[in-house]
N, C-alpha and C positions, 0 to 999 in steps of 0.2 A: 176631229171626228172619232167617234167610237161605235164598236159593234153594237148591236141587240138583237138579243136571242129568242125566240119563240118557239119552244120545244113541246114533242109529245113525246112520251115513249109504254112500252110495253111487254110485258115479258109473262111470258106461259110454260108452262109444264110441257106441253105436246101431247102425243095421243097416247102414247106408250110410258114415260118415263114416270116413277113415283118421286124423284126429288128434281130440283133443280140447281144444274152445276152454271147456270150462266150467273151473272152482276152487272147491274149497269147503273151508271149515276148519272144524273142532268143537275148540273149549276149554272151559277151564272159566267162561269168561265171556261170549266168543264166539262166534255161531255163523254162518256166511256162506257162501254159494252166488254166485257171477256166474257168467256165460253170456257168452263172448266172442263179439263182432258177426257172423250166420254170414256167410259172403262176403268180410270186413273183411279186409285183410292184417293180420296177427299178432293174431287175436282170443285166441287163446292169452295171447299177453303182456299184453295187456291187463288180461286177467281176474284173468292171478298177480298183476299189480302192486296191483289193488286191494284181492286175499285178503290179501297181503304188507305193505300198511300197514294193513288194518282188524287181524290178528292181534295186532299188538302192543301192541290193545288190551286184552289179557290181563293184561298187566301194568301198566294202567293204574293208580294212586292209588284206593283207596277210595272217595274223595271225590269223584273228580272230575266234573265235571258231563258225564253222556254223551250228549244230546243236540248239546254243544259239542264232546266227544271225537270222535263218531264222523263229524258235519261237517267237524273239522279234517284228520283221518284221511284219507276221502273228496277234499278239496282236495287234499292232498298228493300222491294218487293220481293226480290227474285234470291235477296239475302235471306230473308223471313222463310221463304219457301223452303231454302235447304234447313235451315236450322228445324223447323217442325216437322223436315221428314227427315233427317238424321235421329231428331228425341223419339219419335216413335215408327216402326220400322214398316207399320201397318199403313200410314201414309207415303212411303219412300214410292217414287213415279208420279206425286200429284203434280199436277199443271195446269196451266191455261192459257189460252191467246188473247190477246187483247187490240182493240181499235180507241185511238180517244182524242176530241178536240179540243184545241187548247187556243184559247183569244188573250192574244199580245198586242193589244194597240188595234191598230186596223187590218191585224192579219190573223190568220188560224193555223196554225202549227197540228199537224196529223202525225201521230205515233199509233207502229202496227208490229205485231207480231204475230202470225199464225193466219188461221182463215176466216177469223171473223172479217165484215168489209166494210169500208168508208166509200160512198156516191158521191157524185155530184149531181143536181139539176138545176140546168139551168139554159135559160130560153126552150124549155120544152126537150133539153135534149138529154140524155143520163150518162157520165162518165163516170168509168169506176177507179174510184183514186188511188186503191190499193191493190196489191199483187198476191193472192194467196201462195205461203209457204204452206205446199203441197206437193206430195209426189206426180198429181196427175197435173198440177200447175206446170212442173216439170216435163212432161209427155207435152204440153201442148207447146210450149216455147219450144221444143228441137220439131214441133209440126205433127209428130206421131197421132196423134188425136184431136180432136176439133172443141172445142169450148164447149160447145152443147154434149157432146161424147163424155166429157170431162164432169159433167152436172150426172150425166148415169155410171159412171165407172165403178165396180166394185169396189175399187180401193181410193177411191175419192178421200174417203175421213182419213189416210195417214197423210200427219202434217210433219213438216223436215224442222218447222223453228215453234218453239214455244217456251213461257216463263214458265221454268221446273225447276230451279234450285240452279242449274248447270248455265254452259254457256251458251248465248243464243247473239243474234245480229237484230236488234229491231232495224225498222226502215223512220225515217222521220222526213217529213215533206213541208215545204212551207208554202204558205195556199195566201192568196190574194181574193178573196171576197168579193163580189158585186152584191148592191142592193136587190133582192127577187132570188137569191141562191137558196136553193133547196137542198142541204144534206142529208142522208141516210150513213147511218152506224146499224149491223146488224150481227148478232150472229149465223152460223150458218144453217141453221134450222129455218132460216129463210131464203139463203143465196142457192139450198141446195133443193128444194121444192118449188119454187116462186124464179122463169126466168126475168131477167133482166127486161123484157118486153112490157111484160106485165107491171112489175117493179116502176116501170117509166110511167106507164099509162094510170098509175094509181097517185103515184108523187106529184104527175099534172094536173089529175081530176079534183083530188081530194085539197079542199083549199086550205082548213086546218089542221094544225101539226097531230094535233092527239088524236082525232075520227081517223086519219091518216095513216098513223100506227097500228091502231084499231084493226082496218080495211088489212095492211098489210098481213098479220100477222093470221085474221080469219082466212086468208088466203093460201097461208100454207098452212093450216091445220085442215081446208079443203082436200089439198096436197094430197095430204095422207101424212104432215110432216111429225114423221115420231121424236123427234130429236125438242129439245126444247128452244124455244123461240122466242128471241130480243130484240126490238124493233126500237131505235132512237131517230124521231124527222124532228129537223133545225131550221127553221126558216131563219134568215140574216136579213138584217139591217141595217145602215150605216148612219148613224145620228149625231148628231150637232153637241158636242161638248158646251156644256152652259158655263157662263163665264160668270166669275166672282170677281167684287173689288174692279172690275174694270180691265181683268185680265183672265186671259182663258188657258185653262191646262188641264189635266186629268184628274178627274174623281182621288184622293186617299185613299188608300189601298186600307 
């Protein structure tokens, strides 16, 4: 058995911003959203560098171990970052956060850092797979504030982890797929306009991936959402490895 992907994705400017500091890439193996740091000099380059090294994990080996691919990946990125803001001083604080999936066989491997976010749906229900590195994330795990309180906070946009050159902890999760899985990759120019409600009610209604993106994404620019907005829907599939010579095994990498 192997995966199959049916992606849409989408990314806008927002209502206010003249550039955009988000990146997102869809492959056949990869899928990835970052969100350059807003405020940050060159959050833009940021973001590409990191789409730029996770993509070539496309062509990664079969085999390879992705857990460790997409860590090494990620380092690499996060090398690049310092060295271009060490060489010019005018970039020194760029950043970004990153969400991205990665198919190893019959599973999807999730790497996160910061507040972009990774969904799930499935049977109609929406779980959210990742934990925003946020200070109000923070507020709400010791109870202080309530999750919906957390979407209006002043200080919702400071995030505690991001790839900036320095040291950070990404999170990596390893995901078991069913046939009918709906993912979402987003940034937060959507998680922070658009709740989770709506979010569900649109990933159910909307039966293909790209109108779906689409629907999302007019919805927080409804909002009011000024930040800029990434929108990656995956639908999965789990299909029949076709057999050569009389024996079955995976596709050449």
């Amino acid at each position: 058995m192997t995966l199959r992907l049916r992606t849409g994705v989408v990314t806008d400017l927002g209502l206010i911003r003249s550039n955009n500091e988000d990146a997102a890439h869809v492959g056949e193996r990869l899928l990835a959203v970052a969100d350059g740091i807003g405020g940050a000099p060159a959050g833009e380059l940021a973001s590409e560098i990191v789409i730029r090294s996770l993509r070539a994990l496309d062509e990664a080996p079969g085999d390879a171990d992705p857990e460790q691919a997409l860590r090494e990946a990620l380092a690499g990125a996060n090398r690049e970052i310092s060295a271009v803001a060490e060489a010019d001083p005018a970039r020194q604080g760029m950043g970004t956060t990153v969400t991205a999936l990665f198919v190893a066989g019959e599973r999807l491997t999730l790497l996160h850092v910061g507040d972009s976010r990774g969904y799930l749906l499935r049977a109609g229900e929406l779980v959210r797979l990742t934990r925003d590195d946020t200070f109000v994330q923070e507020l709400v795990d010791r109870g202080l504030i309530s999750a919906e309180e957390a979407r209006v906070h002043p200080q919702r946009s400071i995030i505690t982890q991001a790839v900036q050159g320095g040291e950070f902890t990404s999170t990596v999760t390893m995901l078991t797929p069913q046939t009918g899985d709906r993912y979402l990759l987003c940034s937060d120019g959507l998680s922070d306009y658009v709740g989770d409600a709506e979010i569900e009610r649109t990933l159910t209604l909307c039966p293909d991936p790209q109108p779906c993106a689409e629907r999302l994404v007019r919805l927080a620019l409804r909002a009011g959402a000024p930040d800029n907005v990434t929108v990656i829907v995956c639908d999965v599939a789990l299909a029949e490895i076709p057999e050569r010579d009389g024996l079955s095994g995976v596709p050449a990498a």
